[in-house]
N, C-alpha and C positions, 0 to 999 in steps of 0.2 A: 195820519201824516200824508202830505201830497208827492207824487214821485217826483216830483221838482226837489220837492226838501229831503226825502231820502237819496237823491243823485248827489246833492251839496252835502250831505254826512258824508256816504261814503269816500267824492272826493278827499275831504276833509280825514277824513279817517286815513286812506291811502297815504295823503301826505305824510299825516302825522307820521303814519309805520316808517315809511323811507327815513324819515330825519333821525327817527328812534334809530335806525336801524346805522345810518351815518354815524351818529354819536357815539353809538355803540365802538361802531370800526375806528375811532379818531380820527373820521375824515374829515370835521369841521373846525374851524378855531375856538377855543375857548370864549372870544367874542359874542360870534357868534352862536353858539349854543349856549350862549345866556340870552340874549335877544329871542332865540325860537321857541325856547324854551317856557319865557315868561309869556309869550306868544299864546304856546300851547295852555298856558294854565288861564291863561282869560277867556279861554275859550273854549273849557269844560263843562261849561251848562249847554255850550251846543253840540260837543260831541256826543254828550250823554241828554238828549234827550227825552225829559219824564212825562210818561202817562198818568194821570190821577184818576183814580175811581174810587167811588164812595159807594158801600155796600155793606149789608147787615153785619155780615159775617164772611172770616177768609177762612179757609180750609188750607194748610200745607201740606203736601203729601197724596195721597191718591192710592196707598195700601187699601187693605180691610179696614183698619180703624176711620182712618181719612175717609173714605166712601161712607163706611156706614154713619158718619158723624152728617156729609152731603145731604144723604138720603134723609133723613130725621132732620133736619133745616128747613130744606128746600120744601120737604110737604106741609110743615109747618109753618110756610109763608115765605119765609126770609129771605131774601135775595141774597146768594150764596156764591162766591169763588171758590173755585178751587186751582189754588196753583201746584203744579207737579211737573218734574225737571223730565219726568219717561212719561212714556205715554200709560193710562193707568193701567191699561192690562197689562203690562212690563214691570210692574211695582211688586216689589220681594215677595209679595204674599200670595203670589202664585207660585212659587216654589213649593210652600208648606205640601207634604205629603200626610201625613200618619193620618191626621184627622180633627177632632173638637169636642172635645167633653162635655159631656151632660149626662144628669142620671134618667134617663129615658125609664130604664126598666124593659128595654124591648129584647134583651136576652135574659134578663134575671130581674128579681124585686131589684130596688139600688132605691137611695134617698139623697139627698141634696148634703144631708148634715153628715155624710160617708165618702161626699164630694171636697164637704171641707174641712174636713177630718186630715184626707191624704194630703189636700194643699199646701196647711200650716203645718205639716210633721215635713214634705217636701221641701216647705222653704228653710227649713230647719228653725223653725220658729222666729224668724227676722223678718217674716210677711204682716202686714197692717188685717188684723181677723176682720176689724169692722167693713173693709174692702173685699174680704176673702169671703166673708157671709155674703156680701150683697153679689158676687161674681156666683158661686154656687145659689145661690137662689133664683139668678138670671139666666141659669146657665138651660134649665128645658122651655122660657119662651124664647128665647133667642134661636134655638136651634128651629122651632115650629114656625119664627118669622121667616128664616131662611129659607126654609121649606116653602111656606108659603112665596116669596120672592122667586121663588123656581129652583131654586140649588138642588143638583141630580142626586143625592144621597144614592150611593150604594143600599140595595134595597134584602130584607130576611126573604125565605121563600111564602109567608104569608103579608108579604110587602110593606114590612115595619122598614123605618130606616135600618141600616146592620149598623153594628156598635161592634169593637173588635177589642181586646184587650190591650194595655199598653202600662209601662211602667210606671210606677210608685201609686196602684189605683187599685181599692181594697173594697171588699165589701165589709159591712159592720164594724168599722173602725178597727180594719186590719185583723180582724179574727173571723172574716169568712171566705178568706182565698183570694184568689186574683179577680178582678173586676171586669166585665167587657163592657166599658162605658165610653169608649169613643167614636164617636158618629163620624162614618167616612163614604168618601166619593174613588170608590179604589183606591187608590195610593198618589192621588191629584186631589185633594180638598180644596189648597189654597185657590190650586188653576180654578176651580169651578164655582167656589166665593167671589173669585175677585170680579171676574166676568158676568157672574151672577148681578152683583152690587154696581158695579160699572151704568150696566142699564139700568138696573134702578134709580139712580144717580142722574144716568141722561134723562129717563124716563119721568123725572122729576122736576127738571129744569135748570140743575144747577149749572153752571156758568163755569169752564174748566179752560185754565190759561197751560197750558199742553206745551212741556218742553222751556220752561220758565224756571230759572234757578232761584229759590228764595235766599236772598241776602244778608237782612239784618230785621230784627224785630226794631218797629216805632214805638218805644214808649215816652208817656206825659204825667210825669209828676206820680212815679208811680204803678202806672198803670198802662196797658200793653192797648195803643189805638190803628196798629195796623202793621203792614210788613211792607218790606223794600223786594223787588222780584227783576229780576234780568231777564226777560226774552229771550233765547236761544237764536231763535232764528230772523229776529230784526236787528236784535244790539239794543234795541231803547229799554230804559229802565221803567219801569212800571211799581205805580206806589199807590198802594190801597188805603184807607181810611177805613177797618170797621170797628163794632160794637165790640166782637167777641174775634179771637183769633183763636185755635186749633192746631196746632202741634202733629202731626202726626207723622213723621218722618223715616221711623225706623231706626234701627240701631245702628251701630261702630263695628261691624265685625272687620273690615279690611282695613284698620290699624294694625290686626295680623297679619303674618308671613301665608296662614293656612288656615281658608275660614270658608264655613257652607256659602256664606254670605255672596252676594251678588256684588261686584266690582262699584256700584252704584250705595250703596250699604256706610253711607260716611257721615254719620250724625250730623247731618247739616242743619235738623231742627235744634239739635241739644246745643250743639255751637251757638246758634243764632242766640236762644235764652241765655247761654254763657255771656255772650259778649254783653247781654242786658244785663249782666248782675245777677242773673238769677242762678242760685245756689242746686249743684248738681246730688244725686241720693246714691248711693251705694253702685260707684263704677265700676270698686276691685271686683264683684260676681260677674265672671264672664266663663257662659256657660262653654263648657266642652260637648259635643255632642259625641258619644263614643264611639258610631261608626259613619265616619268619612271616609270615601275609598281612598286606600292609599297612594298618594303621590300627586294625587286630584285637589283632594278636599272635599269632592261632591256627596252631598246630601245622600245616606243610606237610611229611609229612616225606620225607625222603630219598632212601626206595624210591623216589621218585616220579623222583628224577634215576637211582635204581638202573634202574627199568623203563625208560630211555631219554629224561626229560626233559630239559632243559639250560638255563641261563641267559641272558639277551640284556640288552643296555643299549636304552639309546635310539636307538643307529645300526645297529639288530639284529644286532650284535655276538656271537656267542659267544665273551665277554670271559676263559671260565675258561683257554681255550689259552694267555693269556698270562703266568697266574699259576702254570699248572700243566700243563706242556706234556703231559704223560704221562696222568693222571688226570684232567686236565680238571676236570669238573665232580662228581665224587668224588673230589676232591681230600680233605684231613684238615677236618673242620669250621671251623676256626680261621682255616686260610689259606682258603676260600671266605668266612667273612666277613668277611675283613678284603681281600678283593680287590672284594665286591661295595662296601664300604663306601668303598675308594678312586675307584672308578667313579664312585659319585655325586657324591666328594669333587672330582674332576674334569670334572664339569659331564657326565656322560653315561648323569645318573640319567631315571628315567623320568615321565611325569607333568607336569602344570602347572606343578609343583613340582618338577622334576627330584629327585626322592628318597625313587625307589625302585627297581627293576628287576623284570624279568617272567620267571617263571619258564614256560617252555614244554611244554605236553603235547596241545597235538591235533592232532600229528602221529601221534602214537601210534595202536594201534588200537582203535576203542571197545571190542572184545571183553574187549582189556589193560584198560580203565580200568573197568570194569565186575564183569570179576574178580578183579584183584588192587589195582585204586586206587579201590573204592566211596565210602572213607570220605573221603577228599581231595578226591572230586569234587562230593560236598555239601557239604563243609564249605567249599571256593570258591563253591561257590552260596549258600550262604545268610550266608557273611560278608563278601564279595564283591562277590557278586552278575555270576560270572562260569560260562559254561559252559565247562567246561574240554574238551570236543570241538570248540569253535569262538575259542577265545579265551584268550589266556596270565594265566598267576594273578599281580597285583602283590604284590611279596614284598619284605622288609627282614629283615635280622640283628637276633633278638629273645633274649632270656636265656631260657636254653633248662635250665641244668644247673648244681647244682653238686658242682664237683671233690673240693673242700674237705669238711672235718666232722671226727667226732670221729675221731680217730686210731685204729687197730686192726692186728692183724696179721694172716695171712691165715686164723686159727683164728678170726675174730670180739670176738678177745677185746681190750678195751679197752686203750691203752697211753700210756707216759706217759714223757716224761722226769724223771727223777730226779739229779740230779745227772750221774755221768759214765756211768748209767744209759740210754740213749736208748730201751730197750723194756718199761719197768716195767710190768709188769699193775696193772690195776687190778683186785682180787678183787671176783667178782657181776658186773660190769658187762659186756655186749657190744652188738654193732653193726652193723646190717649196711643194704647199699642204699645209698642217695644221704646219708642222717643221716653215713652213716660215710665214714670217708679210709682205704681198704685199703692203700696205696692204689695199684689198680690202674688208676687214670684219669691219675694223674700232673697235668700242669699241661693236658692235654686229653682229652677222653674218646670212643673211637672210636664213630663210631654202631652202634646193636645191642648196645654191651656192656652196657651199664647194665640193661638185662632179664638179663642171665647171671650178672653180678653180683648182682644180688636173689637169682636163684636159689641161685645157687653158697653166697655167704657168710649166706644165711639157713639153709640145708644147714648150713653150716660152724659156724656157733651153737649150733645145736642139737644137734651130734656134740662139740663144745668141752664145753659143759657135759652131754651123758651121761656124756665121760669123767670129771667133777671129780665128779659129784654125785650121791646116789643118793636115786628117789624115794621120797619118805615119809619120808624122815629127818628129823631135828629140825633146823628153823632158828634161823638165829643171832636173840638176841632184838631188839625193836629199840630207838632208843638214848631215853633220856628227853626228852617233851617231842616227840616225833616227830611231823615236820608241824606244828608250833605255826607258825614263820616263812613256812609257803605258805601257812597259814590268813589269818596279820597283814596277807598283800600283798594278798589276793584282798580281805578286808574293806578294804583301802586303797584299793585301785582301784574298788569296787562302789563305794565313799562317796565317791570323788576329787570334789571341789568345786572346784576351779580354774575355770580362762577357756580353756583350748584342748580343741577336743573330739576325740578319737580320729581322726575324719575329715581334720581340718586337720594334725595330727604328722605321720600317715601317708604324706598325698601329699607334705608336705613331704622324709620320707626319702626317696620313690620319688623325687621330682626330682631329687632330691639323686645318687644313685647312678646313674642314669641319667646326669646330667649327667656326671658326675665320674669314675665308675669305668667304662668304657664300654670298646667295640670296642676302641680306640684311645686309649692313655693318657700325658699327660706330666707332669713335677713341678711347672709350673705346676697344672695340673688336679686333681692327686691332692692337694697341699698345701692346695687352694682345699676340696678334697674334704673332707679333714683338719677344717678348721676348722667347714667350714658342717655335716657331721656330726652331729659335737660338738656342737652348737649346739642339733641339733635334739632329740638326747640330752636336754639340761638342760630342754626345754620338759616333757617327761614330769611334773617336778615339779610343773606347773599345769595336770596333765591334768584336764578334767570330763567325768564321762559322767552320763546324765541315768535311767537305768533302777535304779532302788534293788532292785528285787528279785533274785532267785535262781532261778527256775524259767525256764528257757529266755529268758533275758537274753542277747540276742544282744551288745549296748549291753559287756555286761561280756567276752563273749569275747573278741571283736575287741578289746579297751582290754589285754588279757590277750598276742592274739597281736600285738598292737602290739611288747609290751614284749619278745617273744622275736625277733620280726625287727630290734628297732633294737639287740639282744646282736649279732647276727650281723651286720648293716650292720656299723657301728662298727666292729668286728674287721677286716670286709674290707677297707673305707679304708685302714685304718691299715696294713695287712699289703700293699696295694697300692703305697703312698705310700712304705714300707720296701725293695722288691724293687725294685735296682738294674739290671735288664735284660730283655729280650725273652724268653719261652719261653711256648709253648703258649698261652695264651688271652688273657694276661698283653702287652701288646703296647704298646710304649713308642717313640712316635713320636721320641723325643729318646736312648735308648739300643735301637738296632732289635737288637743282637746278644746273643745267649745266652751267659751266661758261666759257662762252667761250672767256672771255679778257684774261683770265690768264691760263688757263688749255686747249686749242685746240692747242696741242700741242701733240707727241709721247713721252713717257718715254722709256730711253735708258738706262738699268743695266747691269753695267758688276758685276763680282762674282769672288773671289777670292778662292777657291778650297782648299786652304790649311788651309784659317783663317777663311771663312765663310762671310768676309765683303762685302757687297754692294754697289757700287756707283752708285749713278744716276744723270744723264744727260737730255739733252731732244733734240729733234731733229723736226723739221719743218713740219706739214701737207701740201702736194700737193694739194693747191685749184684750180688746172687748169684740164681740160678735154686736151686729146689730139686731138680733134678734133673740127674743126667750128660748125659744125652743132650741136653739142653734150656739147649744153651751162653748164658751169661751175655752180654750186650752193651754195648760200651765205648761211649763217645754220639760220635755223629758229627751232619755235617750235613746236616739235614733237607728234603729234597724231594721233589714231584711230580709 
């Protein structure tokens, strides 16, 4: 664009705000604010100015999955986007601390088949095994590419990667003790992936539109031919044409009041498929991570009970022996917070307030907490305000993860029920990382996998589509009128004039699902969930935000990811409120038992954007491995 034409927007733009801003006040005649008005709307193809590009493939998102999907593209030919709203080393998955699973064997024998042994007893048997085999079988070259890519692995003292223990991870299918099978970079994995893969990524040539909000998915008859994307920092819209589109977005966790999640963290990829019709997979699994420091939220993670931490109440109790006589305090995530949450529930929380409990680490030795727990032991200091060599870190079960997203197979590739169809492709479309439901998390996700899974099934995208697609070839064109309906929402939401502002919806929802969808759920609660929801849904119509402009309108984004978190709330409720039993995260104080004649099965919600309605479906669990050797498993019950 020439600076002539960007001077004539922003005047234009300028104006516009003032008149918006006039009308607002009733300082023009109703006359005349139908004159400017109609004014204004003839002349929304030149305020919104679109870029077009045509390219193999898009990438959304810019995590682990996202990059590693980049990486595996771009060397493979393809002329590659990537749009990402942060800059990529700013993308959640440099948070991840504990680490990445793989049976290395560099502390003990270990085998791939005792990787997917603990997975599908983790997921509480609601994970897809055919997905769960192919994750465990990819899980030691993936860790040896990383390596290879440079990723600093915390090293043994004969310089094997170190692998460290961590919960619900067994050797010999749970009958030879705790496992030390997760490969870590101290207690920073994600920070040293993400930045690892980043340069691989640059190093490769892909093409990264930096600070770019994705919009809406373009699909044609069908079939997914590109994405709609907002510039941050120009205002013009930018609309892609590729072959294959990539999902990789991340989760919902800030639909909660209290979530490890990054303020950034708002399902804007799952929205986007949502608005497309496409059917969401098991939203009510929203994992608890059991220690979040109290009052924070922030990330305590797991390692930290790996390197020898443990739990206490307020009668310095190590309360895990009773929920988990064997594992203790690596017990499976789920049942640790749903044991520390009855603790409190039983008056033997900690605190003024009985409610919370201490997690303990300086017994340990400073040497331990210094090399392998650096980041944990600031991050209690300064949120805190606890020296973790002299003093236990207070900690509550915080929403840590979710299970749920868009459905896929273990090729990446987007799926759908169809009729008596339960694995329909969606052509163009894939998914990978937390956005997606492989789903090899099932109803709970073992710690460490969700980094293997980025890797794996962003791997897995990228080799889905070499096979379909060849680069340089002609894409399909795309359909009339494309992008017109994400241009109409955004200029709706930029101009919204109601009486609730973004700020007020928001905490509203986060209350809302805190209250209602939580650790610990019954059909009073979720029904009560149901309705107040709902409720807070229909406020959307009287949203106001107060920033008219375009150019780095923070006012407009967040009103934007408002509307993609309250897709995915709403969905979860409702899909909470639906599931009649106990399994993995899902935990129902009034039905405690797993039933698996009628409920081992995925729930599938689609979401109606305009009315707020719900439907749900359900769709078939994968009880097969894909391989002989790597026997298939019938569900039993589950303990620690």
């Amino acid at each position: 664009q020439s600076t002539w034409g960007h001077t004539l927007l922003f005047m234009f733009n300028l104006a516009r705000s003032r008149v918006a801003g006039a009308v607002a006040n009733g300082a023009l005649s109703s006359a005349v604010r139908r004159r400017l008005h109609a004014a204004a709307a003839a002349q929304t193809g030149k305020a919104y100015p679109i870029v077009d590009h045509t390219v193999d493939a898009v990438v959304v998102g810019a995590g682990g999955a996202g990059l590693r999907a980049c990486v595996g593209l771009t060397e493979a030919g393809f002329n590659t986007a990537c749009i990402t709203k942060l800059f990529p080393t700013r993308s959640h998955t440099v948070a991840a601390q504990g680490g990445i699973n793989a049976p290395l064997g560099n502390m003990h024998a270990d085998d791939d088949r005792w990787l997917f042994y603990d997975t599908v007893k983790g997921a509480d048997f609601l994970g897809d095994q055919d997905a769960i085999s192919y994750m465990a079988r990819q899980a030691v070259p993936a860790i040896l590419e990383l390596e290879n890519y440079g990723v600093p692995f915390s090293r043994t003292k004969d310089s094997k990667i170190y692998q460290r223990p961590f919960g619900g991870q067994s050797i010999n299918f749970g009958k030879g003790g705790q496992a030390h099978r997760t490969c870590a970079a101290a207690d920073r994995t994600g920070h040293a992936m993400l930045h690892t893969l980043y340069g691989a990524s640059v190093k490769a040539g892909c093409q990264f539109h930096i600070e770019a909000f994705g919009l809406d998915l373009i699909m044609r008859d069908g079939e997914c031919v590109g994405v709609m994307a907002l510039d941050l920092e120009t205002g013009t819209i930018h609309r892609f044409n590729a072959k294959a589109t990539v999902i990789a977005t991340g989760g919902y966790g800030r639909a909660y009041q209290s979530a490890t999640s990054a303020h950034t963290c708002t399902g804007d990829g799952n929205s986007m498929a949502s608005r497309a019709g496409i059917q969401m997979q098991d939203l009510e699994f929203v994992q608890f991570h059991p220690t979040g420091i109290y009052g924070a939220g922030c990330l305590i993670t797991e390692g930290s009970r790996g390197e020898g931490g443990y739990l206490l109440n307020s009668k310095g109790e190590r309360f895990m022996e009773r929920y988990a006589p064997t594992a203790k305090d690596l017990a499976s995530r789920d049942v640790v917070s749903r044991a520390i949450t009855l603790e409190i529930m039983e008056g033997r929380g900690c605190g003024p307030l009985k409610d919370h409990v201490f997690l303990q680490l300086s017994h340990l030795p400073a040497e331990v907490l210094h090399s392998r727990l650096p980041g944990i032991s600031e991050t209690a200091k300064i949120f805190a305000g606890v020296d973790v060599t002299r003093e236990p870190i207070p900690i509550l079960p915080t929403v840590h993860y979710n299970m749920g997203g868009i459905p896929t197979n273990y090729k990446g590739e987007v799926v759908q029920r169809k009729g008596d169809n339960h694995d329909a492709v969606v052509p163009g479309l894939y998914a990978a990382g937390e956005a997606a439901c492989a789903s090899v998390h099932g109803a709970n996700r073992l710690g460490a996998n969700s980094l293997l899974d980025l890797v794996v099934f962003g791997r897995s995208c990228a080799e889905s589509i070499k096979a379909t697609y060849k680069p340089g070839a002609p894409n399909k064109p795309l359909p009339a009128g494309a992008g017109e309906a994400s241009i109409a929402n955004l200029d709706a939401v930029r101009f919204a004039n109601g009486r609730v502002p973004t700020s007020h919806i928001r905490a509203q929802m986060q209350l809302c699902m805190q209250q209602h969808a939580a650790v610990y759920r019954t059909e009073k609660t979720l029904v009560a969930g149901v309705k107040k929801i709902d409720e807070v849904f229909t406020m959307m119509k009287d949203l106001k935000t107060s920033d008219r402009g375009i150019v780095w309108n923070s006012d407009l984004v967040e009103a934007l990811e408002l509307q993609n978190l309250l897709s995915q709330a709403v969905q979860t409720m409702h899909a909470a409120a639906n599931r009649k039993e106990s399994r993995g995260a899902h935990a129902r104080d009034d039905m405690p038992k797993r039933n698996d004649e009628e409920w081992l099965k995925h729930t599938l919600t689609s979401f109606d954007d305009r009315t707020g309605k719900v439907d749900i479906t359900y769709r078939n669990v994968h009880q097969h491995s894909l391989y002989p050797d790597m026997e298939s498993m019938k569900p039993f019950a589950r303990t620690y």
